[in-house]
C-alpha positions as CSV (number, residue, x, y, z in Angstrom):
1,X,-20.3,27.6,-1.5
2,X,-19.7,25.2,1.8
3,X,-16.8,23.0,0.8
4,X,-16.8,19.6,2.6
5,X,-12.7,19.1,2.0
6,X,-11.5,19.2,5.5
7,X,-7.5,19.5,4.5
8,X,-8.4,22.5,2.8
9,X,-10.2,24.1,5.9
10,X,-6.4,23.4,8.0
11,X,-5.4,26.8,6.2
12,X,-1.7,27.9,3.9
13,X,0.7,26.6,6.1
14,X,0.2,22.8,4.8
15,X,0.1,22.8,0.9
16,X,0.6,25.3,-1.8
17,X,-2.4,25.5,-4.3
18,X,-0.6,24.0,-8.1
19,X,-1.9,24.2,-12.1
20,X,-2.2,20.4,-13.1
21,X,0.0,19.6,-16.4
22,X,-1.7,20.2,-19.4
23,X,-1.8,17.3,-21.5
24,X,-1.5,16.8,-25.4
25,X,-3.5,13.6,-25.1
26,X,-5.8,11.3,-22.9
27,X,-6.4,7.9,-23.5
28,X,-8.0,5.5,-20.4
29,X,-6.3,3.1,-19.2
30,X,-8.1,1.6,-16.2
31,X,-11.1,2.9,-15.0
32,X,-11.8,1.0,-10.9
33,X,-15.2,1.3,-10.4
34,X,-15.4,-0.4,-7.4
35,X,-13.7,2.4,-5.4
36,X,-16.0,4.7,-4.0
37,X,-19.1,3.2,-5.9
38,X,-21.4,5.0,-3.9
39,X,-19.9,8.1,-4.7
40,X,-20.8,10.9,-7.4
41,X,-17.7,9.1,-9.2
42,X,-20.2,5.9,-9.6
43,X,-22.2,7.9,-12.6
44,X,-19.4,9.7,-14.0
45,X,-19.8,9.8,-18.1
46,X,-16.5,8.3,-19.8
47,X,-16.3,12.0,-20.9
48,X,-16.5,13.6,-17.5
49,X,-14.1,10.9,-16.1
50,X,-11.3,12.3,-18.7
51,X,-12.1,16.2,-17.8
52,X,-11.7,15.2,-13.6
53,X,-9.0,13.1,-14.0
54,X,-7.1,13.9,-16.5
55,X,-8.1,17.6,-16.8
56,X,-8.2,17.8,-13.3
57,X,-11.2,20.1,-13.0
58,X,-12.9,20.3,-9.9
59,X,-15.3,17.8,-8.6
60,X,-18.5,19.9,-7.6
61,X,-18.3,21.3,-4.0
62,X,-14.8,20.2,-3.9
63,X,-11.4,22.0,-3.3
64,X,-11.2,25.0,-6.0
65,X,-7.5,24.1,-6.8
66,X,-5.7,20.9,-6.5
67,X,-2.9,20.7,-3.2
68,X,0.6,20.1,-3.1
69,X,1.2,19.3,0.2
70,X,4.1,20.3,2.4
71,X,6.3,17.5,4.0
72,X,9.7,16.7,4.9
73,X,11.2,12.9,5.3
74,X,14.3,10.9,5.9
75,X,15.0,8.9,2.7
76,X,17.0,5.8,3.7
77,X,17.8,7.6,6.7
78,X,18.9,10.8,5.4
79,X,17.3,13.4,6.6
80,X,15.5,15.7,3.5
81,X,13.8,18.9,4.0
82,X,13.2,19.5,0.8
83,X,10.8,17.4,-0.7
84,X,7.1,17.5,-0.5
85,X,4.7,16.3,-3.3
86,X,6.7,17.4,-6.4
87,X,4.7,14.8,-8.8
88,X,1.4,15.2,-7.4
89,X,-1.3,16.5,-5.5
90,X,-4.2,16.1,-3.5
91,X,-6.9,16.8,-6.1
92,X,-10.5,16.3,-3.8
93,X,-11.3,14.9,-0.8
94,X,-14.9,12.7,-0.9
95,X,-16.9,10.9,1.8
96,X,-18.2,7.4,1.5
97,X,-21.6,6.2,2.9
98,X,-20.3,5.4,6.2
99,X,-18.9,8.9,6.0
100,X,-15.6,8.2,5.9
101,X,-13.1,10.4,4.3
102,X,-11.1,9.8,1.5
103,X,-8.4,11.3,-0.2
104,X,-8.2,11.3,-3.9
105,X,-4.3,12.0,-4.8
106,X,-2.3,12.1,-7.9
107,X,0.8,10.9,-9.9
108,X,2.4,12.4,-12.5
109,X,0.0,15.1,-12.7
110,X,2.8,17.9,-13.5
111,X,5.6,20.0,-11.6
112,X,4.8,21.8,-8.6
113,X,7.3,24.2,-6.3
114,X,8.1,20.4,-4.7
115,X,9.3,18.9,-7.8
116,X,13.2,19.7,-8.0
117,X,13.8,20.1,-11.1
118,X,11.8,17.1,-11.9
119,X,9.1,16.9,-14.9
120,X,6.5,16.0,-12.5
121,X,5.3,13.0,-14.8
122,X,4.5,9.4,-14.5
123,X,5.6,6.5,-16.6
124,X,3.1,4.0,-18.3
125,X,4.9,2.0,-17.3
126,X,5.1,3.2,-13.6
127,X,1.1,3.4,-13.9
128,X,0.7,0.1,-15.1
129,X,2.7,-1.6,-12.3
130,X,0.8,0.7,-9.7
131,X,-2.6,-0.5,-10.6
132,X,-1.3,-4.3,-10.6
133,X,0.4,-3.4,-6.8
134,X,-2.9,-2.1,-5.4
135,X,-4.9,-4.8,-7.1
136,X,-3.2,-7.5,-5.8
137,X,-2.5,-6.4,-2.2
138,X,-6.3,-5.8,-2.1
139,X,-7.1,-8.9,-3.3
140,X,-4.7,-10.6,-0.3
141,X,-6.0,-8.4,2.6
142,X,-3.5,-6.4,2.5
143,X,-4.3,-2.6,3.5
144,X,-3.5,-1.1,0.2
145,X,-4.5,2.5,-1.1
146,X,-6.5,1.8,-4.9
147,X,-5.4,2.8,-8.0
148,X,-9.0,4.8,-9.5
149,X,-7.6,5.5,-12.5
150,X,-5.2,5.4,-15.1
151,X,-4.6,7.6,-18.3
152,X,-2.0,8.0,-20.8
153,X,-1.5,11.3,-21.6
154,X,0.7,11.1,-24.7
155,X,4.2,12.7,-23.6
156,X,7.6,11.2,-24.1
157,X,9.4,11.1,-20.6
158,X,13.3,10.4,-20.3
159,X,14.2,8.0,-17.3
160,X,17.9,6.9,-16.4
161,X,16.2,3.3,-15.5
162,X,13.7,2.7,-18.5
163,X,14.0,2.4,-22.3
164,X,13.7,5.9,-23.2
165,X,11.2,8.0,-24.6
166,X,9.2,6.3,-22.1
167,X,5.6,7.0,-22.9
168,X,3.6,9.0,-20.4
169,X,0.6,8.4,-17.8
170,X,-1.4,10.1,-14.4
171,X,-2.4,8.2,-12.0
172,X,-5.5,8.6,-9.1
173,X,-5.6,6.7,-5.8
174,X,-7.8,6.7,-3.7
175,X,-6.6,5.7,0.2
176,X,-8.4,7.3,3.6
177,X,-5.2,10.0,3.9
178,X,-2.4,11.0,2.6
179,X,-0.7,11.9,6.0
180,X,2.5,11.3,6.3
181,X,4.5,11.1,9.1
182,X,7.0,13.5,6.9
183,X,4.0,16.3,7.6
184,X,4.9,16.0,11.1
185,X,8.5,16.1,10.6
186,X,8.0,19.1,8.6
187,X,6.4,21.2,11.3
188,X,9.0,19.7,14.3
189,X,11.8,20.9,12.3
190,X,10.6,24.3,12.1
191,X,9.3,24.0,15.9
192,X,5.1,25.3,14.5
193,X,3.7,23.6,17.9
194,X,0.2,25.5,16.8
195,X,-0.1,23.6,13.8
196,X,1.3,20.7,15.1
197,X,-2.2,20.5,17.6
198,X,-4.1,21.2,14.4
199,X,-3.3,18.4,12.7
200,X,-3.0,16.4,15.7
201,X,-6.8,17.2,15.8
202,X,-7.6,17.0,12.5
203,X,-6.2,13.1,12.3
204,X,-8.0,12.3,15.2
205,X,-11.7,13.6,14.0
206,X,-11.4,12.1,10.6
207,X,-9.4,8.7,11.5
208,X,-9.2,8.1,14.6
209,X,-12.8,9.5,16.2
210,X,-12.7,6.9,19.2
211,X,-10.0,9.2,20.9
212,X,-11.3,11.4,22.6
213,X,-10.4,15.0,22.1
214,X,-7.8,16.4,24.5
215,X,-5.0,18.7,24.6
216,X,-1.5,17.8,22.8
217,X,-0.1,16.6,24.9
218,X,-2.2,13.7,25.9
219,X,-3.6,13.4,22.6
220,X,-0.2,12.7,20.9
221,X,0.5,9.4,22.7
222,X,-2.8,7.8,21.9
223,X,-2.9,8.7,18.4
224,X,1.0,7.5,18.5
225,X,-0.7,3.9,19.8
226,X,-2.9,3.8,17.4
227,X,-0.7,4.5,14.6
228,X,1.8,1.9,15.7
229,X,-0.8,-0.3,15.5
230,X,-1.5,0.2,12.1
231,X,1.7,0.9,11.2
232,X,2.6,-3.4,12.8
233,X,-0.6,-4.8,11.0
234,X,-0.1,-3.0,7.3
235,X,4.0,-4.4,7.8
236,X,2.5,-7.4,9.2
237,X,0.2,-8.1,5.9
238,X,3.4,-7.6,3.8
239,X,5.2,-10.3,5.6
240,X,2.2,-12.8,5.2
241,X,1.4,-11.8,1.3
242,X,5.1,-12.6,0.4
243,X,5.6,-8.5,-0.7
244,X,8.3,-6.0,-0.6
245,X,7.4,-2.1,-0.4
246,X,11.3,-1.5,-1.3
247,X,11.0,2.1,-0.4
248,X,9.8,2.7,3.0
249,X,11.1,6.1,3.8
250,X,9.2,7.8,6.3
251,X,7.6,10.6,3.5
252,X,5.5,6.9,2.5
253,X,4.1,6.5,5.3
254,X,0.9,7.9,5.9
255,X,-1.1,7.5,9.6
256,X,-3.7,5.2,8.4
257,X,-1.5,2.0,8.1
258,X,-2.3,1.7,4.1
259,X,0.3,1.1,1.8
260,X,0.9,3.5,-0.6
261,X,3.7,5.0,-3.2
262,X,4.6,2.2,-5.3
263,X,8.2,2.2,-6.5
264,X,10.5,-0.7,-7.0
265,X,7.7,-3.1,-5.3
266,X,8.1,-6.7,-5.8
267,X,6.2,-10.3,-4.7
268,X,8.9,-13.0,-3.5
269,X,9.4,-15.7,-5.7
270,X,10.7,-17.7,-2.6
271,X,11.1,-17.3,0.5
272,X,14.1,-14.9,1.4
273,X,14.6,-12.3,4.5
274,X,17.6,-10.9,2.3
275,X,15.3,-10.6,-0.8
276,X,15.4,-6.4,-2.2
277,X,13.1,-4.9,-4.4
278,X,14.9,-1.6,-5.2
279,X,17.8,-2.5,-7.3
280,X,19.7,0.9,-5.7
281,X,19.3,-0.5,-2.0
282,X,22.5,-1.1,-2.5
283,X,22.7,-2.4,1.6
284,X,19.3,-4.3,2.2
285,X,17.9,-1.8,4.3
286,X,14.5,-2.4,3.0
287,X,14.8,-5.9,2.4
288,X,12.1,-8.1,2.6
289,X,13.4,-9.4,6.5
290,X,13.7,-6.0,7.5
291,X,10.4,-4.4,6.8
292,X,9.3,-4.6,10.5
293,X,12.5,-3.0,11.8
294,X,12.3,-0.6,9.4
295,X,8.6,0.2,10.5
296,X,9.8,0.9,14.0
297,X,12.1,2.9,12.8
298,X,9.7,5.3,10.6
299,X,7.6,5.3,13.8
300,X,10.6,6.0,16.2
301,X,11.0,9.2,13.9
302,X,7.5,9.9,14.0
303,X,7.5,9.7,17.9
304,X,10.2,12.4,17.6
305,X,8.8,15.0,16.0
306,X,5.9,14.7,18.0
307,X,7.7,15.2,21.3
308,X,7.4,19.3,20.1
309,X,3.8,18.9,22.1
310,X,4.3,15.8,24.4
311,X,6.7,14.5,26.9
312,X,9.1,12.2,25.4
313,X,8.4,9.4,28.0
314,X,4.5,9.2,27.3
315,X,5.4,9.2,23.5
316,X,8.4,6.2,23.8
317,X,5.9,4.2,25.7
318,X,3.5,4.7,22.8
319,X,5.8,2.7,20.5
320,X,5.6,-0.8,22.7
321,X,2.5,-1.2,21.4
322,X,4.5,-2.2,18.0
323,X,5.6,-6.1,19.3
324,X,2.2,-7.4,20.2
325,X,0.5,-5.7,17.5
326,X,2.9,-7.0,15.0
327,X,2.8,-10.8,16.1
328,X,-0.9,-11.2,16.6
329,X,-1.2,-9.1,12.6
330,X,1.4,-11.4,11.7
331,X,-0.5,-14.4,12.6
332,X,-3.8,-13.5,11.3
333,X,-3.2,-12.2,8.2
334,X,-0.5,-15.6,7.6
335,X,-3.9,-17.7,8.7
336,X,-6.0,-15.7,6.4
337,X,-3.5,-16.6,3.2
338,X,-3.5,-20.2,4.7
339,X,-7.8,-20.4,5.3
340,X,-6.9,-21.5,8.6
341,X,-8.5,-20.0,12.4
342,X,-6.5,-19.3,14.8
343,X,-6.3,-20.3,18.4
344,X,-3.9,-19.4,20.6
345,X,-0.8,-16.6,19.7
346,X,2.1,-18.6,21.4
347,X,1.0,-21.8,19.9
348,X,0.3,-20.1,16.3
349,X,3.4,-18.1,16.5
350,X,5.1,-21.6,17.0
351,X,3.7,-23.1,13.8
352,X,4.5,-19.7,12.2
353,X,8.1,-19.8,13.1
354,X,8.5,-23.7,11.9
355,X,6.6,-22.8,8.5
356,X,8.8,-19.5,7.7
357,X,11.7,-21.7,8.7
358,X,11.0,-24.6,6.4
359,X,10.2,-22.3,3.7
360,X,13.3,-20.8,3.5
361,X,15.0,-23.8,3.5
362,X,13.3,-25.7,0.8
363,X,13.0,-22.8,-1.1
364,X,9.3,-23.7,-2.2
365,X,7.4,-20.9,-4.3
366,X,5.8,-18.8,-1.8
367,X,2.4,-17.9,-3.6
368,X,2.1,-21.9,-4.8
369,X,2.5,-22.8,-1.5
370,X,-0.2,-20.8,0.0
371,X,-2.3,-21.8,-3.0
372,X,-1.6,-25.5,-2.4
373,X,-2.5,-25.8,1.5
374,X,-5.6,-23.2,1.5
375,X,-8.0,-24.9,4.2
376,X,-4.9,-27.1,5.7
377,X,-5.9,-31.1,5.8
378,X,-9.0,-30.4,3.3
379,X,-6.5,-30.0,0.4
380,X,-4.1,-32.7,1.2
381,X,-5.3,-34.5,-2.3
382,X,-4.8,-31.0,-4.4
383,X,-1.3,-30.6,-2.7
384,X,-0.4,-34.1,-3.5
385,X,-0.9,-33.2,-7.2
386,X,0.9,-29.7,-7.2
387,X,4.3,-29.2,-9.4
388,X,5.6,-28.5,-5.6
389,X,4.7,-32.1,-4.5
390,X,8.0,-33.4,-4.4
391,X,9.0,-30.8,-1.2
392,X,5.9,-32.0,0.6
393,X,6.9,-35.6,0.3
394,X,10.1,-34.7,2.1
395,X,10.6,-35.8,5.6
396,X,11.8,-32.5,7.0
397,X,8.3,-30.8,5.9
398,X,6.1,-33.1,8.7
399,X,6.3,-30.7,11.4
400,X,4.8,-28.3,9.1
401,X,2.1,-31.3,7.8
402,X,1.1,-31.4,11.7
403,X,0.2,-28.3,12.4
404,X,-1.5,-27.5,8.7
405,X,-3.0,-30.9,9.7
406,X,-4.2,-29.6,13.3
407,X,-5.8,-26.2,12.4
408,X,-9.7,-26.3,11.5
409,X,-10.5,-24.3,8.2
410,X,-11.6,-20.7,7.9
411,X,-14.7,-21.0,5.5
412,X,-14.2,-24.1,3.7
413,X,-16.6,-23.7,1.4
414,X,-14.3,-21.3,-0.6
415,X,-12.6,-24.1,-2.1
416,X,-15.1,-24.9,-4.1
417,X,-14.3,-21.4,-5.9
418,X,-12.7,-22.5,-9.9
419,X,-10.1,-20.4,-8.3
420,X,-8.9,-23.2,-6.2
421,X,-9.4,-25.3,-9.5
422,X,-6.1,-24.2,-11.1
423,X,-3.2,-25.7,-11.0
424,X,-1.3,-22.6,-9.9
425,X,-2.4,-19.4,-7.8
426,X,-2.0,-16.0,-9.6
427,X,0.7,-14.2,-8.8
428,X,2.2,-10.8,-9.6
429,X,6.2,-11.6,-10.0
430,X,8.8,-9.4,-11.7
431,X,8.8,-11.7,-14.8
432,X,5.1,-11.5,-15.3
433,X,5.1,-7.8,-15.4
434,X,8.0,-7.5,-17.5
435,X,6.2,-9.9,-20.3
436,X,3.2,-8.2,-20.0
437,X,4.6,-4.3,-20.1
438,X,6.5,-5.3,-23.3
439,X,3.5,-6.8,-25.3
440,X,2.0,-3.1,-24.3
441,X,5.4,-1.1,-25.5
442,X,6.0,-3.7,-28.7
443,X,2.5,-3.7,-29.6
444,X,0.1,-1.7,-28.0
445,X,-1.2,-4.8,-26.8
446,X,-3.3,-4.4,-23.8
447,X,-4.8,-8.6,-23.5
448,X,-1.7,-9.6,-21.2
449,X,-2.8,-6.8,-19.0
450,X,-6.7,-7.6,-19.1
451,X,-5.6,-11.1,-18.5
452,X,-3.6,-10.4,-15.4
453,X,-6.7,-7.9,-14.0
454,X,-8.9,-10.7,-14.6
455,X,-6.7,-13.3,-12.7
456,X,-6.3,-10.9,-9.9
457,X,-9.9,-10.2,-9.7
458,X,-10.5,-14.3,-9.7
459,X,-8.4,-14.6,-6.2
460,X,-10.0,-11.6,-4.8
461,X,-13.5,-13.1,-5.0
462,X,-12.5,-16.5,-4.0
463,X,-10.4,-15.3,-0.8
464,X,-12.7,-12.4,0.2
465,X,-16.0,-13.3,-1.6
């Protein structure tokens, strides 16, 4: 049998073939059927969906054995060589219509040679909060990997930092790779310059097919470029959607610029560079402010391990491409949450740096406020009757009033969506989650959740139709 599952064709040295768990008990949580629609997952039975993805037994012409794949990282700046995917795999690969290839990976799917004396499992609770992430990131044009599914699988997990036993879950996402920079590391720190090419090669036919193919050494800056690119816009989408990854080592960041590996994620209430998700970030280092210098970073380490195949000059200038790519992402996804077009960087980048300032300072809620002036002047009157009124009234927000005043609308016909109706955007804060996890541990009550998936779906369509 041809297999079309291009990972598996790179050969041993990247990922050891692993068992999945077996599992007492499957019960479906969340079932996205939007991912991949035109896929054979589209016309999956109910029945068939359990056996593939909580089973875990092969898709047809598909990888043979699910992949644990090989990787090293720096974790808040410590270097670690031994982690690799020690809660999951790489379970298929599948193409879309266009072609394009996807990765379908795992969480909590059981121990592999990776896991260090881990159980390999996945929270309920971790999966719940995971599909809410990649819902809502999507739904604010944020490039996000999607949650597939969601199963509980009927364990009872003991965590240091949830009520324990903790009941049990496996995730799926679905995202175009699951290359991380730690791959690269990986092979720089144990000098393999032959595989090093190959995946070189392999990133640039499946993600990055307007290269060119050329030898290492020239190929390794331009897929560095085009990285750091994606690298600034996915950071830059973070910024403008109010969210914080928490945990950005360099093993979570993957080539394609799509956020993925959902930890201690949170939305900001208000404005704050200081703001942390992970409550063991003890010094800020992922803080909501620092995300872009943290991004650099990652990619600085990236450019490093690279430099076993290029010279270190063509890959340092690779990473300028960062600044501009961040400011002009930065102000285009901030005018997309705003339903504003933009004209001219400097001048945007102006208006950006008086609305940040004055957010911060008034400490307005940061989702309400995007909510309130969708389409600038054109919702002046809905503004003037939002429970944040009283901070636009104030004299220090006219500067702000100008420019939202200046700015012609992006598709103003979106505000006639009932979205833009309520009172109140939908929002994904710590509080929320929290209310709606316990009505699911207290109760088995699921409606919260449904209710929150529903709201989320609501912005989606009204912002991206």
């Amino acid at each position: 049998m041809k297999l079309n599952t291009p990972f598996t064709a790179l050969g041993n040295d990247f990922a050891d073939a692993v068992e999945p768990a077996n599992f007492p008990e499957l019960v479906l949580r969340y079932r996205n059927n939007r991912a991949l629609n035109n896929t054979i997952l589209h016309s999956l039975s109910a029945e068939s969906w359990l056996n593939h993805f909580g089973r875990f037994a092969p898709l047809p012409e598909n990888q043979p054995k699910p992949l644990a794949i090989r990787y090293h990282g720096h974790q808040f700046r410590s270097y670690n060589p031994q982690i690799g995917d020690g809660r999951g795999f790489l379970y298929a690969q599948l193409h879309d219509e266009h072609d394009h290839l996807y990765d379908l990976g795992t969480k909590g799917s059981g121990q592999t040679p990776y896991s260090r004396s881990g159980d390999g499992r996945l929270t309920l609770k971790g999966g719940v909060r995971e599909v809410l992430a990649t819902e809502m990131l999507e739904a604010s044009h944020v490039p996000t990997s999607k949650t597939l599914s969601l199963i509980e699988t009927g364990e009872e997990l003991y965590r240091n930092d949830e009520p324990s036993p903790a009941r049990s879950s496996v995730l799926v996402r679905v995202q175009r790779t699951h290359v991380r920079f730690g791959i690269f590391q990986r092979l720089a720190f144990y000098k393999d310059a032959a595989n090093m090419e190959t995946l070189l090669e392999y990133c640039r036919t499946h993600f990055f097919d307007e290269i060119d193919a050329a030898p290492a050494a020239e190929l390794a800056p331009l897929l560095l470029t085009e990285i750091t690119r994606r690298t600034a816009n996915m950071v830059a989408s973070w910024m403008a959607a109010g969210f914080v990854h928490g945990v950005m080592n360099t093993d979570n960041m993957v080539v394609t610029g799509e956020t993925f590996d959902f930890g201690p994620y949170r939305f900001l209430p208000v404005s704050d560079p200081k703001f942390t998700a992970a409550y063991f970030d003890e010094w800020g280092l992922y803080a909501f402010g620092r995300q872009p210098q943290a991004a650099i970073w990652n990619l600085q380490q990236l450019a490093g391990a690279l430099t076993l195949v290029a010279e270190a000059e063509d890959i340092s200038e690779s990473l300028g491409a960062f600044e501009l790519a961040y400011q002009t992402a930065l102000r285009d996804h901030t005018f997309f949450q705003l339903g504003l077009l933009p004209e001219h960087l400097e001048t945007d980048l102006n208006f950006l740096t008086e609305l940040f300032g004055w957010m911060t300072e008034s400490q307005v809620p940061w989702h309400q406020f995007f909510f309130d002036w969708f389409c600038g002047e054109l919702s002046e009157t809905r503004a003037s009757n939002s429970p944040s009124a009283e901070l636009y009234a104030r004299e220090d927000f006219g500067t702000v009033r100008e420019y939202l005043r200046h700015y012609k609308a992006d598709r103003p016909e979106r505000l006639a969506h009932p979205y833009f109706q309520r009172s109140a955007p939908e929002t994904l804060l710590i509080d929320e989650i929290e209310t709606l996890w316990s009505a699911i541990a207290d109760n088995d009550d699921w409606s919260l959740f449904e209710a929150k998936l529903n709201g989320i779906t609501e912005k989606r369509q009204a912002l991206l139709g």
